[in-house]
LUMBATOR-240792 format. One record per atom (N, C-alpha, C, O): atom name; x, y, z; residue number from 0. Coordinates in steps of 0.1 Angstrom, whole numbers. Example, Ala and Ser with C-alpha at 12.3 -4.5 7.8 and 13.67 -1.06 7.14 Angstrom:
  atom     px     py     pz   nr
     N    132    -57     78    0
    CA    123    -45     78    0
     C    132    -33     78    0
     O    142    -33     85    0
     N    128    -22     71    1
    CA    137    -11     71    1
     C    129      0     79    1
     O    134     11     80    1
// end
This chain:
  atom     px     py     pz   nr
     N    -33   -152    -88    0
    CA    -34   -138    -83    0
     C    -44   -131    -92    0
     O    -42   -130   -104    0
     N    -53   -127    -87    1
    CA    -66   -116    -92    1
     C    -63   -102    -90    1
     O    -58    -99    -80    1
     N    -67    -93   -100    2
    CA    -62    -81    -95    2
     C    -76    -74   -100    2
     O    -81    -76   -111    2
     N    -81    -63    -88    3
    CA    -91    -56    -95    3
     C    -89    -43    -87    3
     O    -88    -43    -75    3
     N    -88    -29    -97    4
    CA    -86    -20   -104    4
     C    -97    -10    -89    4
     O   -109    -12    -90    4
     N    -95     -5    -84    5
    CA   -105     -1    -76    5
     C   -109     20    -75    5
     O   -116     28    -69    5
     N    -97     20    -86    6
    CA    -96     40    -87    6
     C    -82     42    -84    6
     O    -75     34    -78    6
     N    -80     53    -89    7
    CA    -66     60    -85    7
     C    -57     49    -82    7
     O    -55     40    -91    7
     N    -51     48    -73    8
    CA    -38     37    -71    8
     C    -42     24    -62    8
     O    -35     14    -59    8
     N    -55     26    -60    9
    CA    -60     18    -53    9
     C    -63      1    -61    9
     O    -69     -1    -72    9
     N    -56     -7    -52   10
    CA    -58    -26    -62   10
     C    -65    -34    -50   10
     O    -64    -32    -38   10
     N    -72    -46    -56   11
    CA    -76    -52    -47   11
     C    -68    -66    -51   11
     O    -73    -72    -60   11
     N    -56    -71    -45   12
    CA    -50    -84    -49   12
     C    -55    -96    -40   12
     O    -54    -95    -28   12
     N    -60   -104    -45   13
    CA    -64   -118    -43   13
     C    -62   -129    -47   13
     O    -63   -133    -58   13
     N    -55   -138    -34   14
    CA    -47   -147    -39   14
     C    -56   -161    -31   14
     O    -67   -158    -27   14
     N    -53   -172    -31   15
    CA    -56   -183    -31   15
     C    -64   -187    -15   15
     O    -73   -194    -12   15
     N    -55   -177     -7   16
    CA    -61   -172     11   16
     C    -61   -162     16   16
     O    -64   -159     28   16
     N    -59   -156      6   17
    CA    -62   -140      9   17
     C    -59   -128      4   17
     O    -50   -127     -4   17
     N    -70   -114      9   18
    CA    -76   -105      0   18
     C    -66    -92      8   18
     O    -68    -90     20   18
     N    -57    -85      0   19
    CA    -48    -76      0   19
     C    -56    -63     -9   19
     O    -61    -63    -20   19
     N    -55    -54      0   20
    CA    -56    -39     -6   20
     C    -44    -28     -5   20
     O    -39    -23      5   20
     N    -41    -25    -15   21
    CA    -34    -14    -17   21
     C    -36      1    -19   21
     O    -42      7    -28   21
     N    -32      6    -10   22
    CA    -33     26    -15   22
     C    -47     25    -18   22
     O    -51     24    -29   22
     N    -58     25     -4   23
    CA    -67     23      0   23
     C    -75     41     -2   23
     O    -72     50      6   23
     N    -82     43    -10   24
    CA    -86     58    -15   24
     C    -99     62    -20   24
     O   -100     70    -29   24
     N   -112     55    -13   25
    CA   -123     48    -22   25
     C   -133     64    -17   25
     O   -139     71    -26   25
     N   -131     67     -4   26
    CA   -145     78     -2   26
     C   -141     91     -7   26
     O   -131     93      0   26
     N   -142     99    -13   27
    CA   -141    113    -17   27
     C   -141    110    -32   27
     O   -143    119    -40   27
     N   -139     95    -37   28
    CA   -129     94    -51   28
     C   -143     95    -58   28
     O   -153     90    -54   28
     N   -143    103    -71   29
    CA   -154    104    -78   29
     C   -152     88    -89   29
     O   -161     84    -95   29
     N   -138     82    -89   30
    CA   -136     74    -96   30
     C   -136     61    -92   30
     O   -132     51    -99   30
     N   -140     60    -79   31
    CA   -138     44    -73   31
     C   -150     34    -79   31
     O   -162     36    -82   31
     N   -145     26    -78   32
    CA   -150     13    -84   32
     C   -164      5    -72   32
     O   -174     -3    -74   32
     N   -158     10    -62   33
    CA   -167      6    -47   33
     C   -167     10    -36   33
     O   -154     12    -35   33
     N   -175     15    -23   34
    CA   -173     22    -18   34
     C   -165      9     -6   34
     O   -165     -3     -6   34
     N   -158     21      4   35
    CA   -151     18     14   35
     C   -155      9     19   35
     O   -149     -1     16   35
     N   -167      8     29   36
    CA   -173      3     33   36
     C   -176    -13     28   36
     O   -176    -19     39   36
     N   -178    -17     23   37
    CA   -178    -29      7   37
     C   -168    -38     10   37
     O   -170    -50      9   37
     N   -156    -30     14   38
    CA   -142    -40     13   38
     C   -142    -47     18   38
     O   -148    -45     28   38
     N   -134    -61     15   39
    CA   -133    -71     27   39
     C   -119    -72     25   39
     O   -115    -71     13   39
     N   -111    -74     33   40
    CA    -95    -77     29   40
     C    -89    -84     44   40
     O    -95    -85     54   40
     N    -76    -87     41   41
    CA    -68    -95     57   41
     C    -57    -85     59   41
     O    -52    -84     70   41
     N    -52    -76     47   42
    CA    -41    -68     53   42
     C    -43    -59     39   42
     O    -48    -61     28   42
     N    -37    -46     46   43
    CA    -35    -32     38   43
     C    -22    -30     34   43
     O    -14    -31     44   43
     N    -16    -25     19   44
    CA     -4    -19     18   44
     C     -5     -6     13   44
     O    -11     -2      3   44
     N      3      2     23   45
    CA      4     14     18   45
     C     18     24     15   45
     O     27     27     23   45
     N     15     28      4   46
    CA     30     33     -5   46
     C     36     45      4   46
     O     47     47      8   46
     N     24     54      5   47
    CA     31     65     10   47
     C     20     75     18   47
     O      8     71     18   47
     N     22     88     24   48
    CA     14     95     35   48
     C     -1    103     28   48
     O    -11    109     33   48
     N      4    100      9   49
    CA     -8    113      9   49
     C    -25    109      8   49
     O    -30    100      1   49
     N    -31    117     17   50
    CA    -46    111     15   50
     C    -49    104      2   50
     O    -57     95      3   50
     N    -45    108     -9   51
    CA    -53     98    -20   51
     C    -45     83    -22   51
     O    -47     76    -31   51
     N    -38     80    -12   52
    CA    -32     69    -10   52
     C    -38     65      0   52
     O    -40     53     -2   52
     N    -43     68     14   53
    CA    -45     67     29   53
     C    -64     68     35   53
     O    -71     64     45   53
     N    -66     75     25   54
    CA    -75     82     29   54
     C    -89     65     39   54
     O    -97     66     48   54
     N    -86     57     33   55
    CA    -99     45     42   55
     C    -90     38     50   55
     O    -94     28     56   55
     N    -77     41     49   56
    CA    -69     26     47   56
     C    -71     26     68   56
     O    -73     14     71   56
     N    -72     31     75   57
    CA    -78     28     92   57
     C    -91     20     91   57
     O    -93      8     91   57
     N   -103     35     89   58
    CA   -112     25     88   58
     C   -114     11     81   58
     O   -123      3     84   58
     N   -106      9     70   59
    CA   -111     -6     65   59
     C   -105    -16     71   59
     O   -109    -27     71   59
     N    -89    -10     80   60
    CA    -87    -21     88   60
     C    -92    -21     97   60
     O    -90    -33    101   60
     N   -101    -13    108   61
    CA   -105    -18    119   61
     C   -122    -24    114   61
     O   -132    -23    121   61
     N   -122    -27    107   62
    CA   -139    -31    101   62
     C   -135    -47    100   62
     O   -142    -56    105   62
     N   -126    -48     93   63
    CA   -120    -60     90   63
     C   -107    -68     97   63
     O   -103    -77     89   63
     N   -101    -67    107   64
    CA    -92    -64    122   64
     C    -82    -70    105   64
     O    -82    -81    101   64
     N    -74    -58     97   65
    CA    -65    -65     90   65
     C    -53    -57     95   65
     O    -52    -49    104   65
     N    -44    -62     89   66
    CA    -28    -51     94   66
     C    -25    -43     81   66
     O    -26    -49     70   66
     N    -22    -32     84   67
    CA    -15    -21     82   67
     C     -2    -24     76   67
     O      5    -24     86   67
     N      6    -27     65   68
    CA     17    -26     62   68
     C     23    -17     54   68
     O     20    -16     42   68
     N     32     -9     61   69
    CA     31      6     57   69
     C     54     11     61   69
     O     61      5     68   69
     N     56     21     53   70
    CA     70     23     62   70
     C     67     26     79   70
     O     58     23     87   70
     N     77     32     80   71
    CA     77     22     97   71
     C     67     42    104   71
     O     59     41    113   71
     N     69     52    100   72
    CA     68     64    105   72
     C     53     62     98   72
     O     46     58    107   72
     N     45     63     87   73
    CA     33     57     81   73
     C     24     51     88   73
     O     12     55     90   73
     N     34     35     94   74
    CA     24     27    106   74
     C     25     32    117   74
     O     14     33    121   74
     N     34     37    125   75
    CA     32     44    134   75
     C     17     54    140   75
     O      8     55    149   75
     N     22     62    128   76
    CA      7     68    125   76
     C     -7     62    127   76
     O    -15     67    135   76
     N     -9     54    122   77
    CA    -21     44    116   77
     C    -22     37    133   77
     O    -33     35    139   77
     N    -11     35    136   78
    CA    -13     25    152   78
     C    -16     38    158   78
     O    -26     38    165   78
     N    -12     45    157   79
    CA    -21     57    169   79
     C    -34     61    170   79
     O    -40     67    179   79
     N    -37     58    159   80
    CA    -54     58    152   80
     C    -62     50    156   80
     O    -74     53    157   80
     N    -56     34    161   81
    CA    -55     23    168   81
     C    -64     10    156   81
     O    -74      2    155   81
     N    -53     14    149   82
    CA    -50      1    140   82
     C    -40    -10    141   82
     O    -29    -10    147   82
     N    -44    -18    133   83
    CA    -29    -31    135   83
     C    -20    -27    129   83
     O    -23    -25    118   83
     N     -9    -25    131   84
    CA      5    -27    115   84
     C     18    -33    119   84
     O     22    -39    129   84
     N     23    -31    108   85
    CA     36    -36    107   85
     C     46    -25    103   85
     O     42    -23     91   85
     N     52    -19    105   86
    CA     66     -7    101   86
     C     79    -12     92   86
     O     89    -16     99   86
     N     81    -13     83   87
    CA     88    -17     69   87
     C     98      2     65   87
     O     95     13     64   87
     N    113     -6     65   88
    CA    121      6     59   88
     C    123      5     46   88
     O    124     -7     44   88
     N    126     13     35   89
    CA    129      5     23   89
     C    142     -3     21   89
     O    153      1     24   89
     N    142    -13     16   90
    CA    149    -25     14   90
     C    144    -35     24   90
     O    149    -47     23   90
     N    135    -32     36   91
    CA    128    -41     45   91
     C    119    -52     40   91
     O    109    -49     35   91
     N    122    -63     41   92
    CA    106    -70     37   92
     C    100    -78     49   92
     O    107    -76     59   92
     N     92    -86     49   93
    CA     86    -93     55   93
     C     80   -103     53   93
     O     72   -100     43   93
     N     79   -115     57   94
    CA     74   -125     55   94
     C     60   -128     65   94
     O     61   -132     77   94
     N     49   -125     58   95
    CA     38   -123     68   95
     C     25   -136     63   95
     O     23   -135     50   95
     N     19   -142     66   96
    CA      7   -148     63   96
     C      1   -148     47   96
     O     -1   -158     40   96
     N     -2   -137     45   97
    CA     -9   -137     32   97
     C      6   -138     21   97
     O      4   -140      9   97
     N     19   -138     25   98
    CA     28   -133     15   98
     C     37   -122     18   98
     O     33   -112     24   98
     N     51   -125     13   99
    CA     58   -117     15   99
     C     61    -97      7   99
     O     64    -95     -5   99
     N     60    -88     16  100
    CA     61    -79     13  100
     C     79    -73     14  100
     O     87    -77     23  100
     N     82    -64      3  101
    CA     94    -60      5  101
     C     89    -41     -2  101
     O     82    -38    -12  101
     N     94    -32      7  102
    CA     94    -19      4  102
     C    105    -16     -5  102
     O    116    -20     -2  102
     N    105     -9    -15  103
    CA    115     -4    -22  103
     C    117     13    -29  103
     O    107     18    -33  103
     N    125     18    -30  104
    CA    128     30    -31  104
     C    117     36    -38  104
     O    109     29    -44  104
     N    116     50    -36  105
    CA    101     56    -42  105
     C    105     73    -45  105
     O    106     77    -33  105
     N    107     81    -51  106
    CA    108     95    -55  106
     C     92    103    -57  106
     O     84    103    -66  106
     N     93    107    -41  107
    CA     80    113    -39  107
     C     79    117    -25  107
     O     89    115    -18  107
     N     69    122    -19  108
    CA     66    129     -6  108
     C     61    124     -1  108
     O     56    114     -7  108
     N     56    129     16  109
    CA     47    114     20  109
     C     42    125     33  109
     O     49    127     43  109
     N     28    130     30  110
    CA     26    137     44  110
     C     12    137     46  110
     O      6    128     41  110
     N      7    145     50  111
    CA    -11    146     58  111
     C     -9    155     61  111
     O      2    159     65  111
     N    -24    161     59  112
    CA    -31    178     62  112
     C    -15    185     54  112
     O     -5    188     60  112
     N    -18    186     39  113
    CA     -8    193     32  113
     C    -10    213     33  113
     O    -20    220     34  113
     N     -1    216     33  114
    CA      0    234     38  114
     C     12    236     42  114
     O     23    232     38  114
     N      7    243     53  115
    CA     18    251     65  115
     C     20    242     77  115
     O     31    240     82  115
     N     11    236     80  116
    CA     15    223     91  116
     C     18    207     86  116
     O     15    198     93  116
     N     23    207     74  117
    CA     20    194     67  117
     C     28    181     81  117
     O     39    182     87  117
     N     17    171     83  118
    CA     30    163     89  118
     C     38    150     82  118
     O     33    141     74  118
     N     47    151     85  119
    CA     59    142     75  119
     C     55    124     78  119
     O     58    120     89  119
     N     51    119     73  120
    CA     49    104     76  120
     C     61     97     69  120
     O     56     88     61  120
     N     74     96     67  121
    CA     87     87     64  121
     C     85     88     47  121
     O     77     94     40  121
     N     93     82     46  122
    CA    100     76     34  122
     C     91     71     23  122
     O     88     59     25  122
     N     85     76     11  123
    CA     78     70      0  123
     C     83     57     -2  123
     O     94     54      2  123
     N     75     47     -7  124
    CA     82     36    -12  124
     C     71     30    -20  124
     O     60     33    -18  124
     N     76     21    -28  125
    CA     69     14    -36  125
     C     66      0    -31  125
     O     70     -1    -19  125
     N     60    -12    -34  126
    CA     56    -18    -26  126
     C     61    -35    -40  126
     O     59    -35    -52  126
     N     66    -45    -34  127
    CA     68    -58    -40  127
     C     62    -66    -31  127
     O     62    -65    -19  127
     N     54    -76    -39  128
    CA     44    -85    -30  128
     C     45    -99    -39  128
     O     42   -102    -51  128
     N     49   -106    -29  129
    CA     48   -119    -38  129
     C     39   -126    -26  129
     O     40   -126    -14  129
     N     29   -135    -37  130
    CA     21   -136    -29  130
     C     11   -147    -40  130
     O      9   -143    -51  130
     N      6   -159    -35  131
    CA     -2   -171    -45  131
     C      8   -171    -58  131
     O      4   -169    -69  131
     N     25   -174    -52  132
    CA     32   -177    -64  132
     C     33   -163    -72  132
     O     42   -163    -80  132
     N     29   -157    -73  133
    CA     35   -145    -85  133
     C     38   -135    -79  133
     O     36   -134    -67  133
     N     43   -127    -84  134
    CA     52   -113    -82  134
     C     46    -98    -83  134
     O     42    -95    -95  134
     N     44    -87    -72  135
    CA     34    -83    -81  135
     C     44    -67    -74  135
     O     46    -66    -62  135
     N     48    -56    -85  136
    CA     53    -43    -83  136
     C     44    -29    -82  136
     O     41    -22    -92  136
     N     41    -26    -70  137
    CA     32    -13    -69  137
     C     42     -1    -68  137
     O     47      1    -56  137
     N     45      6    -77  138
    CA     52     18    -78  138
     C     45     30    -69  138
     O     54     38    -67  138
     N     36     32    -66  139
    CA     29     40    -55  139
     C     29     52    -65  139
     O     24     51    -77  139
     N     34     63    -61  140
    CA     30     81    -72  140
     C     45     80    -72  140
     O     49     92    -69  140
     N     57     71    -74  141
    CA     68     74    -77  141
     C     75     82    -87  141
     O     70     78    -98  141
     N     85     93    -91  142
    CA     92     95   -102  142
     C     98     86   -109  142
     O    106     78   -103  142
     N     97     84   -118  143
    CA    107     73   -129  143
     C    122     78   -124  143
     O    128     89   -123  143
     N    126     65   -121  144
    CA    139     62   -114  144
     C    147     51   -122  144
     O    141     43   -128  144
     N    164     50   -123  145
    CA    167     43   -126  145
     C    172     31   -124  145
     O    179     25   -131  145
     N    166     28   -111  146
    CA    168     12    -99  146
     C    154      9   -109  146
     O    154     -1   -115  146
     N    146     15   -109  147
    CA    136      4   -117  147
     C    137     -5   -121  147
     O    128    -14   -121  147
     N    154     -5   -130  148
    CA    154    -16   -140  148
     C    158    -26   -129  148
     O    156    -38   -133  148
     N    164    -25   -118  149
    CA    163    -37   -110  149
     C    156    -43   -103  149
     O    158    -54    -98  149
     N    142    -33   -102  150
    CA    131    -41    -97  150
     C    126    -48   -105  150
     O    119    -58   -102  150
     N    128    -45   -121  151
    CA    122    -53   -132  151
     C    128    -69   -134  151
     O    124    -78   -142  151
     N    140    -69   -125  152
    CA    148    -77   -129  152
     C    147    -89   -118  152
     O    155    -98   -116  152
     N    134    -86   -113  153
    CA    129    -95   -101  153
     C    121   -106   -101  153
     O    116   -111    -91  153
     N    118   -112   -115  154
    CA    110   -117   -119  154
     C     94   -115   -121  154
     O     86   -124   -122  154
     N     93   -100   -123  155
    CA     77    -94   -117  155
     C     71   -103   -127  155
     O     77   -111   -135  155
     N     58   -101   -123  156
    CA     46   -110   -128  156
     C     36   -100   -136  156
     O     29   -102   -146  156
     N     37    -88   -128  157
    CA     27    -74   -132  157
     C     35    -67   -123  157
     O     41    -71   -113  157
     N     34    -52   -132  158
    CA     39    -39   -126  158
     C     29    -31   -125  158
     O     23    -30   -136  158
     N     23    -22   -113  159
    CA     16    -15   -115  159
     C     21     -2   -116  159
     O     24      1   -104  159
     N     23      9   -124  160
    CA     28     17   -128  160
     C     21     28   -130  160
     O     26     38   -134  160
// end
């Protein structure tokens, strides 16, 4: 497993058949490592609803026909946009092609167009991906929590924190 660093919460994981992006956040970011456009990936994870998590994660899937793995109100979203996804509740995982994903608890908010009309996209969650043999923990913009210590107790490989 390869991991490269791409701004804010954004990772590019690459494994032996395939190229995973996480908390996809590259155009507006004064700090991104590469622009949107650039990506190549087979599937997207995403932690939670707020633009600096969301903000490419459509367009890079319909550029690259990848799926969307997101909580289930998240993908919803994203499929109305008319992208691919998959809908995950926390404690849900899935066993999908590139590797298995499992959502896990997250202390945080999760919405689009923030204000007076914010809309609610589900449940934050952090993201476990095992995937080319190793283990890999994306905490997304979580609060420190004290199940942590049992996600730690999962055999991770890398936490991204």
């Amino acid at each position: 497993m390869r991991l490269t660093y791409l701004g804010h919460s954004c990772f590019l994981v690459e494994t032996g058949s395939a190229r995973i992006l996480i908390d996809p956040f590259l155009t507006g970011n004064p700090a991104a490592a590469m622009k949107a456009e650039d990506v190549r990936c087979d599937a997207i994870l995403v932690s939670h609803g707020h633009e600096d998590h969301t903000a490419d994660a459509v367009a890079i899937a319909k550029r690259n026909d990848a799926l969307i793995v997101a909580n289930y109100e998240l993908a919803e979203y994203f499929s109305a946009k008319g992208a691919r996804t998959h809908g995950l509740n926390p404690g849900g995982a899935h066993v999908f092609p590139f590797g298995k994903v499992k959502l896990t608890l997250a202390h945080h908010s999760s919405s689009v167009e923030a204000g007076l009309n914010a809309v609610y996209l589900g449940t934050p969650c952090g993201i476990l991906l095992q995937a080319g043999g190793k283990t890999l923990y994306h905490a997304g913009d979580t609060a420190l929590f004290l199940d942590m210590q049992l996600i730690g107790r999962t055999n991770l490989d890398v936490a991204l924190v």
